[in-house]
N, C-alpha and C positions, 0 to 999 in steps of 0.2 A: 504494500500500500504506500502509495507515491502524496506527497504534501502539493496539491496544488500552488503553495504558496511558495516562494522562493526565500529561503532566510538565511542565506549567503551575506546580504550586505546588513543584516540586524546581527551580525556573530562579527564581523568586519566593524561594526562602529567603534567608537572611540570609546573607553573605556573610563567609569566614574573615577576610581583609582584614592580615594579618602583611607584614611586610616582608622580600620575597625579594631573593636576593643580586645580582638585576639591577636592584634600585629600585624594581620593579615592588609591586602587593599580592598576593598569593594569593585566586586566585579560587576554592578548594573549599568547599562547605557548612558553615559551623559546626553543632557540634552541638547537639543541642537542650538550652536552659538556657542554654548557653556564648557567648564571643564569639568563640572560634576553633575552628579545623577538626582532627580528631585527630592530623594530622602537627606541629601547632604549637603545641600545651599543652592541647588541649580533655578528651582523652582518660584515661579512669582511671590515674593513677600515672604520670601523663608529670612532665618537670619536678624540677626538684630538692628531695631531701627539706628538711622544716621543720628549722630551726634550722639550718640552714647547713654541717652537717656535713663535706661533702665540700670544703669553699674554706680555702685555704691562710690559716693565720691567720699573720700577723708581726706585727702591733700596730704598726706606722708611721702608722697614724692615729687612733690613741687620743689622749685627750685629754692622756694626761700626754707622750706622745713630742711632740707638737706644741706643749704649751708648756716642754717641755726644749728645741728647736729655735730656738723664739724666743729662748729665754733664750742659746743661746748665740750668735745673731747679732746679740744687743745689747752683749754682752760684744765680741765682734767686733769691732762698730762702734767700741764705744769705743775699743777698743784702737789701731784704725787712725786714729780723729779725736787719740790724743795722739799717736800715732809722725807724723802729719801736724804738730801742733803744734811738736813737737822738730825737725824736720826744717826747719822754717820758723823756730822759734828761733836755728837754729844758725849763722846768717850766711846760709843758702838755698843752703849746699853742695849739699845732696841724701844726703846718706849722714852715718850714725850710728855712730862707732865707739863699742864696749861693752865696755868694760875691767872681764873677769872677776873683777879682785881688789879693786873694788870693794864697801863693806861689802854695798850690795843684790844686786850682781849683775848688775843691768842699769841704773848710773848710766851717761849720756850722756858722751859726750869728742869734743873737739874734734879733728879729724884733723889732724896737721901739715902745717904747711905745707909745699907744694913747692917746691924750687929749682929756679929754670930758671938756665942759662948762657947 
């Protein structure tokens, strides 16, 4: 039993070619014009509308949040390169006491010393 229809050039079309969730590509017909098949964006009004409308905006990667970020991980840095330097000034105790009634507030002091018997 012979196919009156000829499906030579529907096995020859171009191929959808998207990436299915097993790795594989999709092998359905693209449509004509298109580079993919109507399950995968080919189709009228698939796909999300222009300008973005529906995506949650937070601005974390705007340009001003990302060099607010910077700025403060250089402030950081420094901060921890001088409490490293005080630290290493201070005899290489390891600990900094900060005697509150100091005029700055956070002038450095020498921790007494221990008595051992």
């Amino acid at each position: 039993m012979s196919h009156a229809r000829s499906t030579g050039p529907m096995l020859a079309s171009p191929r959808c070619g998207a990436q299915t969730r097993n790795g594989g590509t999709c092998r359905a017909p693209a449509l004509r014009g298109k580079a993919r098949c109507r399950m995968h964006g080919g189709a009228a009004g698939s796909g999300a509308p222009w300008g973005n409308q529906n995506a949650r905006t937070h601005g974390r990667f705007t340009r001003d949040a990302i060099a607010e970020r910077r700025q403060i991980q250089t402030l950081l840095d420094e901060a921890r390169k001088t409490l490293s330097e005080l630290t290493h000034s201070a005899g290489g105790i390891g600990q900094i006491a900060v005697d509150p009634a100091a005029a700055g507030g956070l002038a450095p002091v020498r921790p007494k010393a221990i008595r051992r018997n």
